[in-house]
C-alpha positions as CSV (number, residue, x, y, z in Angstrom):
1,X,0.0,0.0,0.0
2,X,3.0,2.4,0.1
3,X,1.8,2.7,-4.0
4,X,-1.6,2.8,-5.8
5,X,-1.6,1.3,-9.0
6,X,1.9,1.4,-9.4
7,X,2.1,5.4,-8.8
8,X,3.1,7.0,-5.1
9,X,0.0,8.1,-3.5
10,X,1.3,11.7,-3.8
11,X,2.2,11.1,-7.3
12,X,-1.6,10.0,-8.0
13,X,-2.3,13.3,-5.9
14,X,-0.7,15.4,-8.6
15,X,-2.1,13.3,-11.7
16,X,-5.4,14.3,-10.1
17,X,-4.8,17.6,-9.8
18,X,-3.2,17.8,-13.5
19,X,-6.1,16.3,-14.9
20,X,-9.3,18.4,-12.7
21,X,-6.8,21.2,-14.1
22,X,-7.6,20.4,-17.8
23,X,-11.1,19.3,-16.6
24,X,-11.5,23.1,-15.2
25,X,-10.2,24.8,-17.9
26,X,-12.1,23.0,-20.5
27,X,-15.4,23.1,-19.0
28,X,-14.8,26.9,-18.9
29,X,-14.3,26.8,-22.4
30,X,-16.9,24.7,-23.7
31,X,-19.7,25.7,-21.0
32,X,-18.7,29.4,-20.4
33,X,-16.7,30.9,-22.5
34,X,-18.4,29.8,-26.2
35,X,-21.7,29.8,-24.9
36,X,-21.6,33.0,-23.5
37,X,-20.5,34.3,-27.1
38,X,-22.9,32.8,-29.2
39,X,-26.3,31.7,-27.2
40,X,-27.9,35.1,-26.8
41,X,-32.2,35.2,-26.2
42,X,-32.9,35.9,-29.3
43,X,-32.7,32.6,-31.6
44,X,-32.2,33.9,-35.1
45,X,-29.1,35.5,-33.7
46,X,-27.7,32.6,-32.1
47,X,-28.1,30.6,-35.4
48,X,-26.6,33.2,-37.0
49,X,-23.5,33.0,-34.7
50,X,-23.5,29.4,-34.7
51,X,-23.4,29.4,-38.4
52,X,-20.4,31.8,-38.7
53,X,-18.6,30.2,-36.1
54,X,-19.3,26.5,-36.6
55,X,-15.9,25.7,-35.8
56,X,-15.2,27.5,-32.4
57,X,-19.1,25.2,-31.6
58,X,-17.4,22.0,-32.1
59,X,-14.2,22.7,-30.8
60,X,-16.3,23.9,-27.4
61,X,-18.2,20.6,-27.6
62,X,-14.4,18.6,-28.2
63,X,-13.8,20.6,-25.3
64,X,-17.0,19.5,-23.3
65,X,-15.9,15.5,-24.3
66,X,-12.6,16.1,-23.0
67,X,-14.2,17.2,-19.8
68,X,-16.1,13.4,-19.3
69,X,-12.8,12.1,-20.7
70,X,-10.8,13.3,-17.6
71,X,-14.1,12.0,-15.4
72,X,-13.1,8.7,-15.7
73,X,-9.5,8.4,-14.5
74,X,-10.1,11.0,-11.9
75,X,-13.3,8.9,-10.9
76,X,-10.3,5.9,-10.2
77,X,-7.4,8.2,-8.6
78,X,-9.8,9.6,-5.7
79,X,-11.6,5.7,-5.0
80,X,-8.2,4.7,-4.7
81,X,-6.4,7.7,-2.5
82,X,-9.5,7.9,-0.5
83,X,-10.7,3.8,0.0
84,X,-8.3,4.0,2.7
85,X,-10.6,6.7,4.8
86,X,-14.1,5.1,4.3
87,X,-14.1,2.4,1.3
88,X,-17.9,2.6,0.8
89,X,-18.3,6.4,0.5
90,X,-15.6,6.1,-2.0
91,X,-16.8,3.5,-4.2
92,X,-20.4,5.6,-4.3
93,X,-18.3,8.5,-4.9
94,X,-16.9,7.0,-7.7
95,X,-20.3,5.8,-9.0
96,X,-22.1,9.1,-8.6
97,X,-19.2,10.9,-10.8
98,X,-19.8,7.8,-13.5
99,X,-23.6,8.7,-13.4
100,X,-22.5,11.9,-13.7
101,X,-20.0,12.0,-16.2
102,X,-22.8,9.1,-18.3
103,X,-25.4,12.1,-18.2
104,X,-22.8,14.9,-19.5
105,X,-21.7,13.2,-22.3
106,X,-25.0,11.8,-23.4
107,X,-26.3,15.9,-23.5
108,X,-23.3,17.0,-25.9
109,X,-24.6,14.2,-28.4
110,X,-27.9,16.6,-28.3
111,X,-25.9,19.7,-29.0
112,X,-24.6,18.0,-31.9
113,X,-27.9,18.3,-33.4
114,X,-27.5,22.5,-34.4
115,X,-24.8,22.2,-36.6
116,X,-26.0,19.1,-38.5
117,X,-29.8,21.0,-38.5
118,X,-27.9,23.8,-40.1
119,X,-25.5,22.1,-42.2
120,X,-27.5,22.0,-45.3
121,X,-28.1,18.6,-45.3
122,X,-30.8,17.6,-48.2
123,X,-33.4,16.3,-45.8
124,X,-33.4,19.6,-44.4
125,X,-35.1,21.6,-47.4
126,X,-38.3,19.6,-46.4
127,X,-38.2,22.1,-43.8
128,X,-39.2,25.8,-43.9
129,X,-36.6,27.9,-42.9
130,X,-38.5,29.6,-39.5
131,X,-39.4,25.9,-38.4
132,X,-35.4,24.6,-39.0
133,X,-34.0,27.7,-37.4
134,X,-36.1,27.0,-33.7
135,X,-34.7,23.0,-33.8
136,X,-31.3,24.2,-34.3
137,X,-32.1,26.7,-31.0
138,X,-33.9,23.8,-29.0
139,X,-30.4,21.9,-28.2
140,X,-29.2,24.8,-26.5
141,X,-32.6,25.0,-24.4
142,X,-31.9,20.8,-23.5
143,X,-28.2,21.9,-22.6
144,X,-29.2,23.8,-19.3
145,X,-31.8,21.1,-18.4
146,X,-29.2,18.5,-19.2
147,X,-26.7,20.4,-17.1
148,X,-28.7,20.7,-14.1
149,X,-29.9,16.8,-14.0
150,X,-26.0,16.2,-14.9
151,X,-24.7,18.6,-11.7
152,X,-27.4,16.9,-9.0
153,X,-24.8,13.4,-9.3
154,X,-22.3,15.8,-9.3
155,X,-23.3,18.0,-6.5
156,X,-23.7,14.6,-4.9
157,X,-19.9,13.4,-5.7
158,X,-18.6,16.6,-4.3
159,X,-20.1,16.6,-1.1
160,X,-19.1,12.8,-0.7
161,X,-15.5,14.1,-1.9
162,X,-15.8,17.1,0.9
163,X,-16.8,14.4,3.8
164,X,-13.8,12.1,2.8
165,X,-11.2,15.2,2.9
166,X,-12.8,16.0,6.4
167,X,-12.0,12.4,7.2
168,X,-8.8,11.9,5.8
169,X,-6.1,13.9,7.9
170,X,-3.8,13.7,4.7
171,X,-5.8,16.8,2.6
172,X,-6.3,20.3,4.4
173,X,-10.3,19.8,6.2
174,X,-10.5,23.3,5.4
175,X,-11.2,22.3,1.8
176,X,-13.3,19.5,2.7
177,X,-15.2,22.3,3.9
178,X,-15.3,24.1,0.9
179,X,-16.1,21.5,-1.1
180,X,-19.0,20.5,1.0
181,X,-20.5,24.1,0.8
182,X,-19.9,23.7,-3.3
183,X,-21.9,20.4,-3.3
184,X,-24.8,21.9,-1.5
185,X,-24.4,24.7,-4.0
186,X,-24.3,22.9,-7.1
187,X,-27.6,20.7,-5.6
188,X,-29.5,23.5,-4.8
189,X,-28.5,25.6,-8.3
190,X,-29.4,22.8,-10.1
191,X,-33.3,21.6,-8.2
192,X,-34.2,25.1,-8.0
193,X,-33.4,25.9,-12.0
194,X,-35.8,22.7,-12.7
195,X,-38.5,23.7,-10.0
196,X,-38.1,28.0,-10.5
197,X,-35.9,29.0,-13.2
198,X,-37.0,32.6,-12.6
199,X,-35.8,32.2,-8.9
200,X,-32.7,30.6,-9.6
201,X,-31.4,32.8,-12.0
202,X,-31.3,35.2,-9.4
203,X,-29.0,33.2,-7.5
204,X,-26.2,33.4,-10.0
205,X,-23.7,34.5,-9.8
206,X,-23.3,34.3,-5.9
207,X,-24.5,30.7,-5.9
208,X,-21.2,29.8,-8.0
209,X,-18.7,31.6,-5.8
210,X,-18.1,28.4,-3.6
211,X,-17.7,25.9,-6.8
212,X,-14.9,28.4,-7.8
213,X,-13.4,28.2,-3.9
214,X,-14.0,24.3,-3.0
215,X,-12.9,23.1,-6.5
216,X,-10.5,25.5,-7.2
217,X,-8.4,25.4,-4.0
218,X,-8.7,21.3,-4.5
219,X,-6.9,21.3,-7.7
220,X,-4.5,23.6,-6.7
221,X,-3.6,21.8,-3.6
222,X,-3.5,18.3,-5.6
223,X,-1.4,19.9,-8.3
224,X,0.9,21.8,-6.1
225,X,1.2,19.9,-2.8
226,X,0.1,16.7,-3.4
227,X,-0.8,15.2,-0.3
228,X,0.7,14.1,2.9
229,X,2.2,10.8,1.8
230,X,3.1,9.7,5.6
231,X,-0.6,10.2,6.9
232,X,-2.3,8.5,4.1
233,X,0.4,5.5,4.7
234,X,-0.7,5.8,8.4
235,X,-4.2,5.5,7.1
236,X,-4.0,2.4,4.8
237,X,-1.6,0.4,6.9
238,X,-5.3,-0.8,8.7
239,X,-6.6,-0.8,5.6
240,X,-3.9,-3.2,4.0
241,X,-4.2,-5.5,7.3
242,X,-8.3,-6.3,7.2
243,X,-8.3,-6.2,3.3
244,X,-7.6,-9.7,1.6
245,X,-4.9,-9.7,-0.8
């Protein structure tokens, strides 16, 4: 147990860290950043913008399947950094983030569907022009439901991440704290945009300030510091002793 899957434990701490990095940066990209560029209320303009700028869409939604991409291993690192603290919570962890990451990547298939709507495809002249415009706006309206059904696993995965920090005496608890809050922020974001979208848009942007603290101040920590490789050796030495080989 003084390795995990062949890496040091503090080692795996950094891939982590490297990889919610990408997954950060990324998501900014594809779910911020392009959105906020060419989605606007109005949908003649927004398939206006997606038709000039086809190519920065797709590259966002590359972006967005890099995101699930990085899901998976990261899903693996933190069952096996944090099975030695509670191996139960872990392995749910792990599954809620699967769930997750399963929902996410089924909803970019969906947002797909503009650019091939607008690509000129023959099948398409079948449909008048005012009728083919509102499809190609409809995947962006799925996109936010998707999200929030998406980010109530998510939400869940956090705060399970945030209780094994607490737990684990080899991560700061200060940031098990954070990422606690930014679980309970993410659930109740994401069930009041499906119950009152109107009330929940009012929340933004102060309901988002504790994803940016609790997941930000994670990946920094992983990437930086790793984690205490002594304490988390203290921790699976039980661990190795009731676990058959």
């Amino acid at each position: 147990m003084d390795s995990v899957a062949g890496a040091s434990p503090r080692g795996l701490a950094r891939i982590a860290g490297g990889l919610y990095l990408i997954n950060i940066v990324a998501g900014a990209f594809a779910i911020g950043i392009v959105r906020a560029m060419l989605f606007v209320p109005d949908p003649e303009a927004t398939v206006h913008n997606l038709q000039t700028h086809e190519f920065l869409y797709r590259s966002s939604l590359v972006a967005h399947i890099l995101v699930t991409v990085t899901n998976v291993p990261l899903a693996m690192i933190f069952y096996e950094l944090f099975k030695v603290v509670n191996r139960r919570l872990a392995l749910l962890d792990a599954f809620f983030t699967l769930v997750a990451t399963a929902i996410e990547a089924a909803g970019i298939l969906n947002q797909f569907a503009s650019p091939v709507l607008l690509g000129g495809r023959p099948y398409t002249n079948a449909v008048p022009a005012a009728q083919l415009h509102a499809l190609a706006y409809l995947p962006s309206d799925l996109s936010g439901i998707d999200y929030d059904i998406y980010t109530v696993f998510f939400g869940l995965d956090i705060i399970c991440v945030g209780y094994l920090l607490l737990r684990s005496t080899f991560l700061p608890r200060a940031i098990g704290v954070l990422m606690a809050i930014d679980g309970v922020s993410y659930l109740v974001n994401s069930v009041a945009d499906l119950l009152a979208p109107g009330f929940a848009a009012r929340l933004v942007p102060w309901i988002q300030l504790p994803i940016i603290l609790g997941e930000g101040s994670l990946c920094l920590w992983l990437l930086v510091v790793g984690l205490d490789a002594e304490r988390w050796r203290m921790r699976a030495r039980p661990y190795q002793y009731t676990t058959p080989s």
